[in-house]
NUSE-689617 format. One record per residue (C-alpha): residue number from 0; y, x, z; residue in one letter. Coordinates in nm, 3 decimals, decimal comma. Each point is the difference from the previous one (the first is absolute). Layout:
N
- i; py; px; pz; aa
- NUM; Y; X; Z; A .
...
***
This chain:
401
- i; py; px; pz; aa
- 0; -2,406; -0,480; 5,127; X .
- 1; -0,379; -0,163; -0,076; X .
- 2; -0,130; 0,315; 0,180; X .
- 3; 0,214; -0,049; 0,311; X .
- 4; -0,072; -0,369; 0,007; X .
- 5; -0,395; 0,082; -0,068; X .
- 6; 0,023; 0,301; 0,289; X .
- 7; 0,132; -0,265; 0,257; X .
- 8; -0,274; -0,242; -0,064; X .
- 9; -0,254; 0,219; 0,084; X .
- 10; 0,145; 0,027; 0,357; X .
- 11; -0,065; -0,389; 0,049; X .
- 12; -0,295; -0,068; 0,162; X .
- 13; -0,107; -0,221; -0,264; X .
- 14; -0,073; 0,288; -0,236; X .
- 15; -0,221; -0,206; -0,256; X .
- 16; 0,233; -0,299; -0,051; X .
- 17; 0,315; 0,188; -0,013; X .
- 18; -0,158; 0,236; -0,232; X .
- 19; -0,082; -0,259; -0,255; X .
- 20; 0,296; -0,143; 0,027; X .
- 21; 0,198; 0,352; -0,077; X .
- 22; -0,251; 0,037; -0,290; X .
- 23; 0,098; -0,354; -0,123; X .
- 24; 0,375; 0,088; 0,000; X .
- 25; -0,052; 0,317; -0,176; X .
- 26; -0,185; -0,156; -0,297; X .
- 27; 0,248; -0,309; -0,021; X .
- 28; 0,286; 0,291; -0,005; X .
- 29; -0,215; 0,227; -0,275; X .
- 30; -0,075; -0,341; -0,189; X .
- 31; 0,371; -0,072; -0,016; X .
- 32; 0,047; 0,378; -0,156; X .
- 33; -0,191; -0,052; -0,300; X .
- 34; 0,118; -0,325; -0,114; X .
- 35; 0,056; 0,075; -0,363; X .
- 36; 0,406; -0,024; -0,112; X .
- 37; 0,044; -0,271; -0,268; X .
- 38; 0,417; 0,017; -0,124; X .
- 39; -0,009; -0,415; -0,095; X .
- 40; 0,345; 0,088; -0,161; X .
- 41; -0,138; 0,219; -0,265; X .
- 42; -0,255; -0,121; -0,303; X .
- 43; -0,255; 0,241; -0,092; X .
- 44; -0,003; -0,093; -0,314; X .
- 45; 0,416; 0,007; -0,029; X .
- 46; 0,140; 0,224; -0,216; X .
- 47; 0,328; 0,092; 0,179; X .
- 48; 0,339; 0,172; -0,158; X .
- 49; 0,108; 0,292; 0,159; X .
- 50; 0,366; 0,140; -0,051; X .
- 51; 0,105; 0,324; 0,110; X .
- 52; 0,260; 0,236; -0,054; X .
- 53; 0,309; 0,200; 0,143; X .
- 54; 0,392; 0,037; -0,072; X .
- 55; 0,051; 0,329; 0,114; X .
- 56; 0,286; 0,195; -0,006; X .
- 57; -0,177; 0,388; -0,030; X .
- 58; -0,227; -0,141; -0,323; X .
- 59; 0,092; 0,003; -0,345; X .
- 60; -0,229; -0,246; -0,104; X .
- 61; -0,057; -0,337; 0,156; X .
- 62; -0,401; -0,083; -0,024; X .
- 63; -0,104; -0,340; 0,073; X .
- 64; -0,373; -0,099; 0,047; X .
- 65; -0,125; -0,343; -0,076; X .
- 66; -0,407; -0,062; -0,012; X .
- 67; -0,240; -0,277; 0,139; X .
- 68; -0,162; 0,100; 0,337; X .
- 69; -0,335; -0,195; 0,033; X .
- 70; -0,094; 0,119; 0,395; X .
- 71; -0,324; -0,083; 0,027; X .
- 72; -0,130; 0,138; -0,396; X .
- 73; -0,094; 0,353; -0,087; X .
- 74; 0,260; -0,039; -0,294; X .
- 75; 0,296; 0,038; 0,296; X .
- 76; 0,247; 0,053; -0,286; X .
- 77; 0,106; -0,170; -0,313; X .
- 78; 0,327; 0,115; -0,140; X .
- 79; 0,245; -0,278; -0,171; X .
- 80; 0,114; 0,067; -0,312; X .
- 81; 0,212; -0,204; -0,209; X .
- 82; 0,251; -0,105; 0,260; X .
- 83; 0,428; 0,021; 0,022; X .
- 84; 0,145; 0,164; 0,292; X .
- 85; 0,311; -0,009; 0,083; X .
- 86; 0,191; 0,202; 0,273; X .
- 87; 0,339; -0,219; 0,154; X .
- 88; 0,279; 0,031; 0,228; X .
- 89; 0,194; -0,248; 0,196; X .
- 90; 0,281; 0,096; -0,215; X .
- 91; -0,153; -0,180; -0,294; X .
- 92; -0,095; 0,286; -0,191; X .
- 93; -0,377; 0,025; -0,126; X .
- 94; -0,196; 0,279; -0,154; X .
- 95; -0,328; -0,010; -0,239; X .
- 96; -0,289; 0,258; 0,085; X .
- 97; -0,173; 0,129; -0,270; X .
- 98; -0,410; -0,012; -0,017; X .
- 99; -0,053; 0,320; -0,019; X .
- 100; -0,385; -0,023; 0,021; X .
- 101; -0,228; -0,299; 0,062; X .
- 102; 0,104; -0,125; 0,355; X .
- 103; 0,283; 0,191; 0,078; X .
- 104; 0,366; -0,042; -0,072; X .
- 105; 0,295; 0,265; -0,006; X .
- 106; 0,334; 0,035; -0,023; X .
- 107; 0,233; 0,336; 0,022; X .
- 108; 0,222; 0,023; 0,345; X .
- 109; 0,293; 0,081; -0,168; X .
- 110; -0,009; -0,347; -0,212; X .
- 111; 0,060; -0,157; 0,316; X .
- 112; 0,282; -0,015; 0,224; X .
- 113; -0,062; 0,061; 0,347; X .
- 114; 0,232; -0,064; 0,272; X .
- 115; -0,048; -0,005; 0,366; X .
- 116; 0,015; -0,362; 0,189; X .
- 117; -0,099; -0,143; -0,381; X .
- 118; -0,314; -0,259; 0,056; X .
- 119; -0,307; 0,081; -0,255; X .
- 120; -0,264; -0,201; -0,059; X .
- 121; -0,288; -0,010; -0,285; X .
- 122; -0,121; -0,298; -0,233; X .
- 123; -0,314; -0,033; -0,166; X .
- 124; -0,081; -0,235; -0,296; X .
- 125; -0,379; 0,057; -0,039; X .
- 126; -0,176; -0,077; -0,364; X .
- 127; -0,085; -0,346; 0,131; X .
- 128; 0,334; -0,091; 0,128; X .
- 129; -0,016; 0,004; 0,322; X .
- 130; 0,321; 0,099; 0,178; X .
- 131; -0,047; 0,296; 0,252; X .
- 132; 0,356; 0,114; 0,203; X .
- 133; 0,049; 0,266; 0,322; X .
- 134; 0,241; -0,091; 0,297; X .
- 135; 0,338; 0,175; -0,066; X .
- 136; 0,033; 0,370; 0,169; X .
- 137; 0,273; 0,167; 0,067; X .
- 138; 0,038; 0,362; -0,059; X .
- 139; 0,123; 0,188; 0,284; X .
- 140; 0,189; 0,297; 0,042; X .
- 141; -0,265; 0,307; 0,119; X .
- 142; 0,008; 0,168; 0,332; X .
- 143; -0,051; 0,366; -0,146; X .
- 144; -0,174; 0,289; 0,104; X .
- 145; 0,193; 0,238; 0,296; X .
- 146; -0,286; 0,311; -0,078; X .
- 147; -0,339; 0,024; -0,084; X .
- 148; -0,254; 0,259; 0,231; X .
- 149; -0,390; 0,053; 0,052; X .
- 150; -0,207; 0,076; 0,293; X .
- 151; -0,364; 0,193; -0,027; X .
- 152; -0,180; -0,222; 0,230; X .
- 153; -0,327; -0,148; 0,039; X .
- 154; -0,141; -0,407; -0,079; X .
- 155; -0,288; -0,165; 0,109; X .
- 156; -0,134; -0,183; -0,316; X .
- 157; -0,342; -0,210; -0,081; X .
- 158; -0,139; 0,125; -0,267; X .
- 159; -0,350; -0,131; -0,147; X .
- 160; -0,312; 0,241; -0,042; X .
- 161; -0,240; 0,008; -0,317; X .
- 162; -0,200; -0,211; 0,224; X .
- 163; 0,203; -0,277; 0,032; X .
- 164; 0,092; 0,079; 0,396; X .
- 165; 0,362; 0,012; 0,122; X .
- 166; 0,109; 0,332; 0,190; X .
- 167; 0,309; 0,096; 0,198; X .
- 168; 0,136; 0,340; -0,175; X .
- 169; 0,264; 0,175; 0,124; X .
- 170; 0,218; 0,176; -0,302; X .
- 171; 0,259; 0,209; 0,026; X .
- 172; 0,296; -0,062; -0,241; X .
- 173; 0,360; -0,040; -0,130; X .
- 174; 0,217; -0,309; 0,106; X .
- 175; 0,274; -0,054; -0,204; X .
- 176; 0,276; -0,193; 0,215; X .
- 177; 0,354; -0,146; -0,095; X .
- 178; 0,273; -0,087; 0,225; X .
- 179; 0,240; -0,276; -0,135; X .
- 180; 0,351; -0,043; 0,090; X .
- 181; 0,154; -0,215; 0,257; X .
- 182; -0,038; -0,346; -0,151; X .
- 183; 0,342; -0,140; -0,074; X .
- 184; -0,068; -0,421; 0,002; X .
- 185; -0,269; -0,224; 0,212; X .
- 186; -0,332; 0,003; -0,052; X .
- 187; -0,100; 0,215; -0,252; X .
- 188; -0,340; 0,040; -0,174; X .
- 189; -0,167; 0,266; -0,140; X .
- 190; -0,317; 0,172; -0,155; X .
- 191; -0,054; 0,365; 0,030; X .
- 192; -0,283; 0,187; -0,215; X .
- 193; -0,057; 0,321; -0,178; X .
- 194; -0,219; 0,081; -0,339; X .
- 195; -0,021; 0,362; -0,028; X .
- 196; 0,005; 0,304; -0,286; X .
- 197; -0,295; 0,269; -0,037; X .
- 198; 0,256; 0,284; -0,130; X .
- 199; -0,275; 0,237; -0,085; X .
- 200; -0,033; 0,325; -0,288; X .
- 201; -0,222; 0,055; -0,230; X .
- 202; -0,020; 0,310; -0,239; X .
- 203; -0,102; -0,086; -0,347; X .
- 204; -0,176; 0,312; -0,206; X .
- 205; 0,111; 0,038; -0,349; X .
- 206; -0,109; 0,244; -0,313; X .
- 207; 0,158; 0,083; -0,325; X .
- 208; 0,011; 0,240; -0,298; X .
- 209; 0,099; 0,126; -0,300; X .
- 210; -0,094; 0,290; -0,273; X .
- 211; 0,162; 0,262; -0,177; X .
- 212; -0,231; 0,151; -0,325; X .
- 213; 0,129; 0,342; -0,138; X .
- 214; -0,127; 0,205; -0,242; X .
- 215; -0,252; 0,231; 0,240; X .
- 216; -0,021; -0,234; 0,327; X .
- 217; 0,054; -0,301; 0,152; X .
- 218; 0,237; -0,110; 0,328; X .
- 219; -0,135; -0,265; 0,178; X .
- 220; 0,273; -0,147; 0,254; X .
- 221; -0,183; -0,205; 0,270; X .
- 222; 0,295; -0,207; 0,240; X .
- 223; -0,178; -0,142; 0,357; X .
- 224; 0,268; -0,151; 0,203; X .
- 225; -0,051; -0,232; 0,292; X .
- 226; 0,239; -0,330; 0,148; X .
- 227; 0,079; -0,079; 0,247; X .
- 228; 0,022; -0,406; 0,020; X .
- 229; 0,210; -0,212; 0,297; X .
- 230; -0,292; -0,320; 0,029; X .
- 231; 0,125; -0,286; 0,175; X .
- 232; -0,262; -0,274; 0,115; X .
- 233; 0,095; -0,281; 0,112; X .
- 234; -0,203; -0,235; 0,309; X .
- 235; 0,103; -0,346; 0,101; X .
- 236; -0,048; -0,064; 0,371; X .
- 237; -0,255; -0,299; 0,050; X .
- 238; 0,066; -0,035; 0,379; X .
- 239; 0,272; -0,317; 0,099; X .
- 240; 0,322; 0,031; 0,022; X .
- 241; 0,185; 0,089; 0,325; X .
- 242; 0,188; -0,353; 0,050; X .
- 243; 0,260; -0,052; 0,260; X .
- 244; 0,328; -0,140; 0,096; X .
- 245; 0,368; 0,150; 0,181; X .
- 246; 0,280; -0,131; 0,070; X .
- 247; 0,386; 0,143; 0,074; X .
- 248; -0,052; -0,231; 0,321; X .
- 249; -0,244; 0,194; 0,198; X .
- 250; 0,005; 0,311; 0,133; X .
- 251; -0,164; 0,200; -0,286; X .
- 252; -0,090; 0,370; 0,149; X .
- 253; -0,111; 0,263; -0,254; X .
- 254; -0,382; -0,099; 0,022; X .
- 255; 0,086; -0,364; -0,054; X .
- 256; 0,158; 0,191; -0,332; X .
- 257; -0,319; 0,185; -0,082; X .
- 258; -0,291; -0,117; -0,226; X .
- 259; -0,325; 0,187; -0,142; X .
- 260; -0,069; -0,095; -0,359; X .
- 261; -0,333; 0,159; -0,056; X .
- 262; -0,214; 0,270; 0,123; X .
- 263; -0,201; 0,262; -0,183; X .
- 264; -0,357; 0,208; 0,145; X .
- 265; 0,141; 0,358; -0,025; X .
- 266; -0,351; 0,178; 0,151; X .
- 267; 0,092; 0,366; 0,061; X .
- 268; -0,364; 0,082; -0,053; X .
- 269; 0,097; -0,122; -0,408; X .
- 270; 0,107; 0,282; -0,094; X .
- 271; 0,045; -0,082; -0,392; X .
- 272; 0,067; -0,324; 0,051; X .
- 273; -0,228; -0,132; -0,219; X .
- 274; 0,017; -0,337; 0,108; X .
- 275; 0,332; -0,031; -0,169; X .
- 276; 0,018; 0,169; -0,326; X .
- 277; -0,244; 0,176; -0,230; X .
- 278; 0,303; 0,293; -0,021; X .
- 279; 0,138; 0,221; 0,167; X .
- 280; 0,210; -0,169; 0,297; X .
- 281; 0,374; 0,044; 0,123; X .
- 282; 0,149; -0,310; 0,142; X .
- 283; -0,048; -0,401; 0,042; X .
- 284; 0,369; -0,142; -0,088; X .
- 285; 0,026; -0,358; 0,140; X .
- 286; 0,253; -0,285; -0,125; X .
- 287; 0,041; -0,195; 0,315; X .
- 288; 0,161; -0,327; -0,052; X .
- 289; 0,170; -0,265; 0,251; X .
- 290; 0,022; -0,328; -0,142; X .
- 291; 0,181; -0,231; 0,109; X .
- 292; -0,142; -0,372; -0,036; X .
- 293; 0,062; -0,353; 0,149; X .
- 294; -0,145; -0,208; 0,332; X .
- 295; -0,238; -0,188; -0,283; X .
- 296; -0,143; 0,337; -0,124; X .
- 297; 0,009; 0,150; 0,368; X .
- 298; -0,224; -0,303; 0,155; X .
- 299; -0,217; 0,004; -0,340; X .
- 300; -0,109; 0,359; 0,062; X .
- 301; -0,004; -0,042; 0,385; X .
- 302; -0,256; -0,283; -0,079; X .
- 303; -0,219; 0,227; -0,237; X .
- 304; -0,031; 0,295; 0,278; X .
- 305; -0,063; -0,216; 0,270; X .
- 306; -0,305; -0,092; -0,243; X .
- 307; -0,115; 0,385; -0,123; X .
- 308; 0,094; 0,141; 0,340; X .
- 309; -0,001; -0,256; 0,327; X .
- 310; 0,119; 0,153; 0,283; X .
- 311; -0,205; 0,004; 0,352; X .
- 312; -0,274; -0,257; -0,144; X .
- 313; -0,344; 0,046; 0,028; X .
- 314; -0,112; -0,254; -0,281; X .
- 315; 0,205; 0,000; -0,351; X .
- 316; 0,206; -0,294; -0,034; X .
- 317; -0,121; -0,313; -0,228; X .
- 318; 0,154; 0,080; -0,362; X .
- 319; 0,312; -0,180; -0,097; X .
- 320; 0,082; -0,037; -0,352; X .
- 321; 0,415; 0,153; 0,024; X .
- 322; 0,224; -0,198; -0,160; X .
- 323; 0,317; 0,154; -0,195; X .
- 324; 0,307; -0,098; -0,085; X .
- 325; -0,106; -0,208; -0,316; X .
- 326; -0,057; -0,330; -0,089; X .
- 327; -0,060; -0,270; -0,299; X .
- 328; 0,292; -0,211; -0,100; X .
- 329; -0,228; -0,209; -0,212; X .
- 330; -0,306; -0,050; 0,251; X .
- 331; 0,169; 0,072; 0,363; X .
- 332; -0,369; -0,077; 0,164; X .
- 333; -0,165; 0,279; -0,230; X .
- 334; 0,004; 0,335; 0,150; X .
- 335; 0,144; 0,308; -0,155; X .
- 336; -0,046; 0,338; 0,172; X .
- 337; 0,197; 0,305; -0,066; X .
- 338; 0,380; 0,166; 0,143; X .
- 339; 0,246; 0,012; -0,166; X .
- 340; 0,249; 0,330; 0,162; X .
- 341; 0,322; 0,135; -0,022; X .
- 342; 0,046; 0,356; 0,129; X .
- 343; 0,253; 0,242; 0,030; X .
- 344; -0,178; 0,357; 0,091; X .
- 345; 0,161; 0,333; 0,106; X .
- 346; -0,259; 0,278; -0,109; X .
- 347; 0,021; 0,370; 0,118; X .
- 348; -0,235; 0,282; -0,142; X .
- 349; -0,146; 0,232; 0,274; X .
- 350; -0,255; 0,276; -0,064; X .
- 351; -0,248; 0,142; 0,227; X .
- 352; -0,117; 0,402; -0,118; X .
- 353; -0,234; 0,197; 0,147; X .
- 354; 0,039; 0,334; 0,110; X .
- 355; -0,304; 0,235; 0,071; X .
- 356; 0,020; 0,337; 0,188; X .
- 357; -0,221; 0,201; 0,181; X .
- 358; -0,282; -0,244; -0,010; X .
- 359; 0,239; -0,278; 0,136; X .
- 360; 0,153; -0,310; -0,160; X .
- 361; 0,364; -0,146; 0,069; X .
- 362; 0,123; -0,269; -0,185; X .
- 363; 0,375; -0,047; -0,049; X .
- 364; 0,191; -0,248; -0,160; X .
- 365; 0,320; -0,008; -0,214; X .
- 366; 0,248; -0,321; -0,124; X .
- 367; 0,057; -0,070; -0,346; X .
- 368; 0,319; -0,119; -0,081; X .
- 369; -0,092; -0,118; -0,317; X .
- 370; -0,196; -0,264; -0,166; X .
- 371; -0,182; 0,102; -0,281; X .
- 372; -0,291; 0,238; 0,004; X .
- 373; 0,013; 0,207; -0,283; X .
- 374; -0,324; 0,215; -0,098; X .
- 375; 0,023; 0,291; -0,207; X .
- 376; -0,219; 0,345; -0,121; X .
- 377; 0,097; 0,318; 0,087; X .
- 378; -0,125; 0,288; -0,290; X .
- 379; -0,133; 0,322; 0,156; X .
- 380; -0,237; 0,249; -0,072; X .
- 381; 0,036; 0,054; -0,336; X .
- 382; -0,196; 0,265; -0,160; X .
- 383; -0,033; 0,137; -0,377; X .
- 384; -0,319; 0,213; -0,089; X .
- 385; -0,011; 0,183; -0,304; X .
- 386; -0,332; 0,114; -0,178; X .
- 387; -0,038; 0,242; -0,211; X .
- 388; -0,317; -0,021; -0,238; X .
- 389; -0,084; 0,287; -0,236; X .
- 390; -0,049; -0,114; -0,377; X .
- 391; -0,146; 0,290; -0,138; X .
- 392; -0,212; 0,112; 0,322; X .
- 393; -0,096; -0,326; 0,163; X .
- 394; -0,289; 0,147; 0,225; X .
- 395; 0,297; 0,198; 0,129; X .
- 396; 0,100; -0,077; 0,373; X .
- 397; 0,259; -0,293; 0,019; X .
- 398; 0,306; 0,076; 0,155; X .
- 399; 0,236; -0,225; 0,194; X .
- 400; 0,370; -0,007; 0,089; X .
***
């Protein structure tokens, strides 16, 4: 736009007066652009608590984080210890988490009774006494996972250079999608993601022995036998969630349905795939989750990617310190940060193998009905060698069997 208003200035006759004054506009609009942000809600010097944790349905133990954030301090992270948290319901039952390690308090799933359309909500007495409490969620029935299918396909990433300069790379790769079924109430929200599983082999080298002394000679019995080890490495996916919303009052067609939860470079030209595992490699296996959350959560996590990733924006947008659902009972004006969630999460395994033939590579993928991963070793190529040394003769030739 300054470019088309500068281009039609120098079509007036006046070409040195209306160029000055296009030159004046630009550096009042650059002036305004480097204005420096000052957040008059925050302290510098404030050390703030932080609360977060999830009530999930799929975990067996509930983790709860609670730490100081100080924003503008190289120390971004100071972990409470010391404090009581409790876990509630609005049917006046209450929980204790246990500290399991400075800053962070537990408690096993199965201690707690979880019932769908029960309100949840977390309280925190910190070591000075201050009174920190979450808004009551409810925890909502999930919408469940129809099938789960990949597509080899290509993605445009940015990816930074030793150099420090941003590129446009083209990678070809794996997306892992899930469709979910038909929602079944109004507005429903969700989160869809995917960590993945190196499954990979490795074949560990072994030696052994033993002796037999007789009376003339001596057997020597040399065992070499080689296993073969099922390694399992697992990656957590860094990249934000896929967040959305349905609703059984629209219209929902099968791509409304249909989410990607992460994506993997899959370059046929890496050939031992290297990039993923030091061993030998067979498959990725992915636990792809849909979690079903609240409006609060949904509108949190809409407000964080609308900061990490703006949409059609050519300047980032100022930073906004994002605001949970917590809050002091004791000091309502002092802020608290933090969410407190409550999930329920249908997870499906899916693995992605790679088949090589002929100097080509497929990949094909296969549903795993169940949900526990179990490694294992497989024994093969077992070998005995016996030795016979001569006693009596021992610059004789040694002979083995």
């Amino acid at each position: 736009m300054r470019i088309n208003n500068r281009n039609n200035c120098f079509r007036n006759s006046l070409f040195v007066k209306t160029g000055i004054i296009a030159m004046v506009f630009i550096s009042l609009t650059l002036s305004q652009c480097q204005v420096p942000y000052e957040n008059d809600n925050l302290d510098a010097n404030a050390k703030i608590p932080v609360v977060n944790g999830v009530l999930s349905t799929l975990n067996g133990l509930q983790s709860f984080d609670l730490y100081y954030a100080m924003p503008y301090n190289n120390n971004r992270m100071k972990r409470i210890a010391g404090a009581q948290v409790f876990l509630n319901t609005d049917t006046q039952e209450s929980y204790q988490l246990l500290e399991l390690t400075p800053g962070r308090y537990s408690i096993d799933k199965n201690l707690v009774l979880l019932n769908y359309g029960t309100g949840y909500f977390v309280e925190v007495r910190m070591p000075d006494g201050t009174l920190l409490k979450s808004e009551p969620m409810i925890l909502n029935d999930t919408i469940g996972i129809d099938k789960v299918f990949y597509d080899f396909n290509q993605q445009v990433t940015i990816v930074e250079d030793l150099n420090g300069n941003f590129n446009k790379v083209t990678e070809q790769g794996i997306f892992i999608y899930l469709k979910m079924n038909p929602p079944k109430r109004e507005n429903v929200y969700y989160r869809a993601m995917s960590d993945y599983y190196v499954h990979s082999q490795d074949w560990v080298h072994r030696e052994g022995g033993f002796q037999i002394d007789c009376t003339f000679y001596q057997l020597n019995y040399k065992i070499t036998y080689d296993t073969l080890y099922d390694v399992l490495e697992g990656v957590s996916n860094t990249n934000f969630p896929n967040i959305g919303n349905v609703s059984d009052k629209w219209e929902n067609s099968a791509a409304d349905l249909t989410v990607n939860t992460i994506f993997l470079p899959a370059d046929p030209e890496c050939r031992n795939f290297s990039q993923y595992t030091s061993n030998t490699f067979i498959e990725w296996i992915f636990p792809v989750d849909l979690i079903t959350t609240s409006a609060e959560t949904y509108n949190y996590y809409s407000k964080a990617k609308e900061q990490l990733n703006p949409s059609d924006r050519i300047f980032d947008p100022i930073p906004q310190q994002l605001y949970g659902n917590m809050y002091s009972e004791t000091e309502p004006n002092s802020a608290v940060l933090g969410l407190f969630d409550v999930v329920s999460v249908s997870r499906r395994y899916y693995a992605v193998y790679v088949e090589e033939s002929f100097g080509y590579r497929s990949y094909q993928g296969r549903f795993y009905n169940d949900t526990v991963i179990k490694g294992g070793w497989y024994p093969k190529r077992f070998y005995v060698d016996t030795t016979f040394v001569d006693t009596v003769f021992p610059e004789n030739q040694v002979f083995n069997y």
